[in-house]
N, C-alpha and C positions, 0 to 999 in steps of 0.2 A: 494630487498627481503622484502617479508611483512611479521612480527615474531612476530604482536600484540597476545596474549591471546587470546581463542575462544573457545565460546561452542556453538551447537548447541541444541537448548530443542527442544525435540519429542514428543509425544504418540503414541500409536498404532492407536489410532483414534481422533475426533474432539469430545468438552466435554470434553476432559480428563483435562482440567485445565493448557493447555499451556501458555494461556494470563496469567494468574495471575503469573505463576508461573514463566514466563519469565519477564514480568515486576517487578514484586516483586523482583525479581533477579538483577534486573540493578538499582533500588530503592535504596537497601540493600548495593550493593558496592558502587552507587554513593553516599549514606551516608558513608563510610566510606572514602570518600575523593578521589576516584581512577576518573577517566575521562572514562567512559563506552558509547562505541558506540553501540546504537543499529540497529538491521535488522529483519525484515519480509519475510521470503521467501513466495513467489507467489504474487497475484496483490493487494491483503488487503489493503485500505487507512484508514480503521481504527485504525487494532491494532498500527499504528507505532507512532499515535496521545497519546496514551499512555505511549508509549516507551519514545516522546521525553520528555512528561512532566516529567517523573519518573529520564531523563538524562541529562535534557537541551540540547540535543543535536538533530537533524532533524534525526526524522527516518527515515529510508532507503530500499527501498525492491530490492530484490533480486530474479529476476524472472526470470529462464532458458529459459523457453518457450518466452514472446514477446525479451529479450534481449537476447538470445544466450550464450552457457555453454561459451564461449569463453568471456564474459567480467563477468560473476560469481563472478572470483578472483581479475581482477580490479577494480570493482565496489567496491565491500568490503574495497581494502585496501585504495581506495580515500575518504568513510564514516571513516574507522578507524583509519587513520592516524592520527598518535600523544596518539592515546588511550591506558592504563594500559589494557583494557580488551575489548571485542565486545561480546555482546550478540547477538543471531540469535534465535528469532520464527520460530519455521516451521509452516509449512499447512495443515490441516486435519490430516491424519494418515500418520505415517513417511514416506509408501512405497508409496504412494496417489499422483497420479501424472497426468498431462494433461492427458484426457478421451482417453482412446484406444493407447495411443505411452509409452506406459512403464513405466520405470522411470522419461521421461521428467519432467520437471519443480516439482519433488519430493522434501520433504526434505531430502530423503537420498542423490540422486544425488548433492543436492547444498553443504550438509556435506564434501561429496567425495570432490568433486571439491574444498573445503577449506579445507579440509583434519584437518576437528575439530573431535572433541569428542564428542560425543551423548549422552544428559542427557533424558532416558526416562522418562515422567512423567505418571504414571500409576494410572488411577481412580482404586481404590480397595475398593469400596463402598459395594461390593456384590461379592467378593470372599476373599479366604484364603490361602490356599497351592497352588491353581490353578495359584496364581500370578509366583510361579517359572515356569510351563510352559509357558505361555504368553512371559514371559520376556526374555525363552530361545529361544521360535522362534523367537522372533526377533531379538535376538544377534546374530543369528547362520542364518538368512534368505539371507544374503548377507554378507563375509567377510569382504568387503573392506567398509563395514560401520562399527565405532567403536564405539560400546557404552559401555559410560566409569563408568555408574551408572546410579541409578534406584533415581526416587523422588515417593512418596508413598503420593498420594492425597485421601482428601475425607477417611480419615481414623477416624472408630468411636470411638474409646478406646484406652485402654492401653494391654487388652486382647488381642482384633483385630492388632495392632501392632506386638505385642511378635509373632502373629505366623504368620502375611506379615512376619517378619524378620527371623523368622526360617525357611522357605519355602525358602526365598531369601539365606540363607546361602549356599545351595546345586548348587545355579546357579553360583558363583561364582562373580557375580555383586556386588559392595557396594551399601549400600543405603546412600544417598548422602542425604536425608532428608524425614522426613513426616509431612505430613500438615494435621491437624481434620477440618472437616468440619467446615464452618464460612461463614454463610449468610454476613457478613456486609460487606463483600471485593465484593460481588457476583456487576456485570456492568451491568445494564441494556440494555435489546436486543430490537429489531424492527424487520420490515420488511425484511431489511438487514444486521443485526448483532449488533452491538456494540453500543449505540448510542457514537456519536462521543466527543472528550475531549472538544471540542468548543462552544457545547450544553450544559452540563453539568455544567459547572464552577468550582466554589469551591468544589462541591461535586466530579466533577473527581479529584482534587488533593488530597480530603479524601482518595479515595478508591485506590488511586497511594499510598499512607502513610500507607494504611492499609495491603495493598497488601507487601509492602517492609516489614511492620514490621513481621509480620504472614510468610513471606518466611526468615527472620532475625530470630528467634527464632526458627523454623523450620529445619530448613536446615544446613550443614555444608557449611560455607562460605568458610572454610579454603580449605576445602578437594577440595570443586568445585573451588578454584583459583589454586589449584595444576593441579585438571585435565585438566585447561584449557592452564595451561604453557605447556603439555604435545604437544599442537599443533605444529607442525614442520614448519620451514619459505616458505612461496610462492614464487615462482620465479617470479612475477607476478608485471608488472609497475602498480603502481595506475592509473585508470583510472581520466582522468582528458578533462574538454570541452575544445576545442581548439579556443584559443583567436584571434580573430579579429584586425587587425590595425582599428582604428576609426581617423575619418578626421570630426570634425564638435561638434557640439553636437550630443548625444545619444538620438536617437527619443524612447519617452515615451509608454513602453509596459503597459496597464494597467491591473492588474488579480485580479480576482472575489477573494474575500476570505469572514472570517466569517462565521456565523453558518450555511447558506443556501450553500454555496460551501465548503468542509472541502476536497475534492481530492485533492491531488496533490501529484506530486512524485516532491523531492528536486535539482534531477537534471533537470527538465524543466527550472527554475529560473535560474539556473546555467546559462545553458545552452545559454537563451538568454539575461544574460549579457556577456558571453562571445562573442555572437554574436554581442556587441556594443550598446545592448538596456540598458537602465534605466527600470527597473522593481519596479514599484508601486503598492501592493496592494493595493483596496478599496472593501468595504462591500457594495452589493447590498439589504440590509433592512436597513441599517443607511445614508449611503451615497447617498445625491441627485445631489449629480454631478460627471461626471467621474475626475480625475485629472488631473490637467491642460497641457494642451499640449498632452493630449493622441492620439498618431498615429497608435495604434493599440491595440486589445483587446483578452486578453485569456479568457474564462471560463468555469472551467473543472466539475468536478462531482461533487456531493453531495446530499442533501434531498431537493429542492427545492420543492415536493408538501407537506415539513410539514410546509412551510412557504409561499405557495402560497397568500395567505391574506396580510400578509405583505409586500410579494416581488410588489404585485399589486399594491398596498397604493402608494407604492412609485414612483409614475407618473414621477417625473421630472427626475430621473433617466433613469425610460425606455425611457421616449422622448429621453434623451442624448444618449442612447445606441441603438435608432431606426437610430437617424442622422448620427450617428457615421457610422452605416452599411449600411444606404443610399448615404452615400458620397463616399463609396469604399474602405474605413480603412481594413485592414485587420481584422478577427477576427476570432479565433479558438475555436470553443465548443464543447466541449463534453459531453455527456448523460445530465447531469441537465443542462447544459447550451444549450447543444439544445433546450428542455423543456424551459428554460426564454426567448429565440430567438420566438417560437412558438406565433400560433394568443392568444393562451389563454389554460392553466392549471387547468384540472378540475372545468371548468365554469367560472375560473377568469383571468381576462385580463393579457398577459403577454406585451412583446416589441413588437410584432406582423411583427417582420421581414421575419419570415415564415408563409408561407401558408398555416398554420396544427393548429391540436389543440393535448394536449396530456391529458392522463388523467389515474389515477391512474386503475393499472390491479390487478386482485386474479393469473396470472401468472409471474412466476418467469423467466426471461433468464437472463441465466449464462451459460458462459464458455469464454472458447478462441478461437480466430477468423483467420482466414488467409485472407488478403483482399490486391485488390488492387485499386489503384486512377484510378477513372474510369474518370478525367477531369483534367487540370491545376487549379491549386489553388494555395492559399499565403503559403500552409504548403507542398505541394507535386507535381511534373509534373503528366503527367497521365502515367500510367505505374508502377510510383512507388510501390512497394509493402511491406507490413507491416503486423506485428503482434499485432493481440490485445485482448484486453477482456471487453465484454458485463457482466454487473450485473447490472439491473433495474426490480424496478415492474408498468413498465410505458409502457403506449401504443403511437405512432404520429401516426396519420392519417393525410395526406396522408405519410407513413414510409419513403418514398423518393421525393424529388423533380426531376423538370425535368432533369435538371443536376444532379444526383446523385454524392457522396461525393467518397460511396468503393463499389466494387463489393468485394461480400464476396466469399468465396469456403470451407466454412467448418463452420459450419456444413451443411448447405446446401448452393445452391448458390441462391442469392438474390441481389439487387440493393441495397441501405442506404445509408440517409443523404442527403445532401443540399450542392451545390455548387452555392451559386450567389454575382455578383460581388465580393466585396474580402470574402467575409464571405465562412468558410468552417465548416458545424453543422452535428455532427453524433453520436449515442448513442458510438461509437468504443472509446473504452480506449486505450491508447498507449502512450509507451514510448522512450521518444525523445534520450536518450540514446544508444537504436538502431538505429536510424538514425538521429546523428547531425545534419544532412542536413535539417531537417526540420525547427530549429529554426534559422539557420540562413537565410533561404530562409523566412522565414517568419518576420525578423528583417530587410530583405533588404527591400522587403514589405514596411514596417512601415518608411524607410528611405526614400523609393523613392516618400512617398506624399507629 
């Protein structure tokens, strides 16, 4: 039974002040000593980069859509285990869910499924009495979601409070906190949202400190630890990777990290040491050699065209990560690591293991994918089929190799990605979670050279 504490923080929409408000939140109790697990519902690799700093703990997301409502409640209670409390972000607007299939991969759906209580955070920058309607559709918009109080963001007075709170008295909601506006917590955004806590430095742990104190003064801690004991026990085993007997030494997985790679979901790692690999990161701007013994190579998403100049500079890396994939290593990339596999990044030379060039686009693609392995590879047979998610503002040409990686089927169908010798490069985000079988087919891989 998993009987950790749990809230989930909502809005009715995106903007409304979730990040801060749910970081600030895990900030605030892990100052007071409590061990706070945090979670991201949907495929977000940024905000959870905030979460772990604010918890010292791996943020964790929590995606219905590529892992299936059916590991929801396992996932959660293998992040939360051992925890006094778990805090969960949701995504966009509470009801906001994979494009055209309903609730899928919503925050409501993943509350349900943990069966927490719903902390609305409601910008009320530009209304007054209209906050009790707002707050009562969507108390009342589906029963089996329950939200247990209101957070009042973006509030400009003392005036402006007194009548959010008199409005709020008739919905029958508490308000659980209000926050006044305050540029100095505000995270700087990009291209694609947040820039990441790796980028940043000491200034992300500022605005992690500022964020906890401002939701510390703000907010009822007490009341929101009572709501959260309110959560009733899961019947739910923690999910957990399934261990390998290993005969030998553990061939050396190497993964991209650092400020040019910040993707990663924490059960890939897991994952292929449980498959019997030794997992080493090394950083692709500092690092001019892979690490020693490396028999195979991950690397996943991130900014790699705000660091093209420097990823280039650093020659004797790419020679080591050309050899590596010319010798038949395994290697798994995804979206920016396809990008640093590529002949070259916005006119500057990358590892030139593919035969494309990529180069920054004015269009955005996002969403979720249904794909399947349209060749044998070190990560999948053909046939295989998976869920994932596309978010880049980056163009390949040619967007597939002759062996392509996945045929997609949603949102339209298309070829993508690179299959040659071991190297498997594809903008497709995915999580190995859903199919174990990947890392360890891909750690047999790494054993068998």
């Amino acid at each position: 039974m998993v009987s950790t504490p749990r809230l989930v923080i909502a809005a009715p929409a995106s903007n409304s002040g979730k990040t801060t408000v749910a970081t600030g939140l895990m900030a605030a109790f892990a100052a007071r000593g409590l061990a706070v697990s945090p979670h991201k519902v949907g495929p977000d690799y940024i905000d959870p980069g905030y979460h772990s700093l604010a918890t010292g703990r791996p943020g964790r997301n929590l995606d219905a859509y590529m892992c299936g409502t059916e590991l929801i409640a396992p996932l959660f209670a293998h992040g939360s285990a051992g925890c006094d409390l778990a805090v969960v972000e949701g995504v966009m607007g509470l009801y906001d869910g994979a494009s055209g299939q309903g609730e899928l991969a919503s925050t409501a759906q993943v509350a349900k499924l943990l069966r927490a209580p719903v902390v609305l955070v409601v910008d009320a920058s530009s209304q007054s009495r209209s906050v009790a309607a707002l707050v009562h559709g969507f108390a009342s918009w589906d029963p089996e979601v329950r939200i247990g109080g209101v957070i009042l963001n973006k509030v400009a007075s003392d005036r402006h409070e007194a009548l959010l709170r008199d409005a709020l008295d008739e919905s029958g909601l508490p308000v659980l906190g209000v926050l006044r506006r305050a540029p100095q917590v505000a995270t700087p955004s990009r291209h694609l949202g947040l820039v990441p806590v790796a980028e940043r430095g000491s200034e992300a742990v500022d605005a992690v400190a500022a964020m906890g104190e401002r939701v510390r003064a703000g907010c009822d801690l007490d009341a929101l630890m009572a709501l959260a004991r309110t959560a009733p026990a899961l019947p739910d085993e923690p999910w957990a990777p399934a261990y390998a007997p290993v005969e030998g030494p553990r061939p050396v997985v190497a993964v991209a990290g650092g400020a040019a790679f910040t993707f990663a979901y924490a059960e890939h790692a897991e994952l292929l040491t449980a498959a019997g690999a030794e997992v080493v990161v090394f950083d692709p701007l500092r690092d001019e050699k892979l690490p020693a013994g490396t028999a195979g190579l991950v690397i996943g998403g991130g900014f790699p065209e705000m660091y093209a100049p420097e990823l280039s500079a650093n020659e004797p890396l790419r020679r080591a990560v050309t050899e590596l994939a010319l010798s038949g290593a395994p290697v798994a990339a995804e979206c920016a690591g396809l990008l640093y596999l590529a002949r070259e990044l916005d006119g500057k030379p990358m590892c030139g293991v593919l035969d494309a060039e990529a180069r920054m686009s004015e269009r955005l693609t996002l969403g979720y994918r249904q794909a399947v392995a349209v060749s044998d590879s070190a990560l999948a047979v053909a046939g295989t089929r998976m869920r994932g998610h596309e978010f880049h503002r980056t163009v390949l040409e040619p967007g597939a190799g002759t062996t392509p990686a996945w045929g997609m089927h949603q949102p339209e169908r298309r070829v993508e990605g690179y299959v040659q010798r071991g190297v498997h490069a594809s903008y497709l985000h995915t999580h190995w979670a859903a199919s174990p079988g990947v890392a360890r087919r891909f750690v047999e891989h790494c054993r068998a050279r």
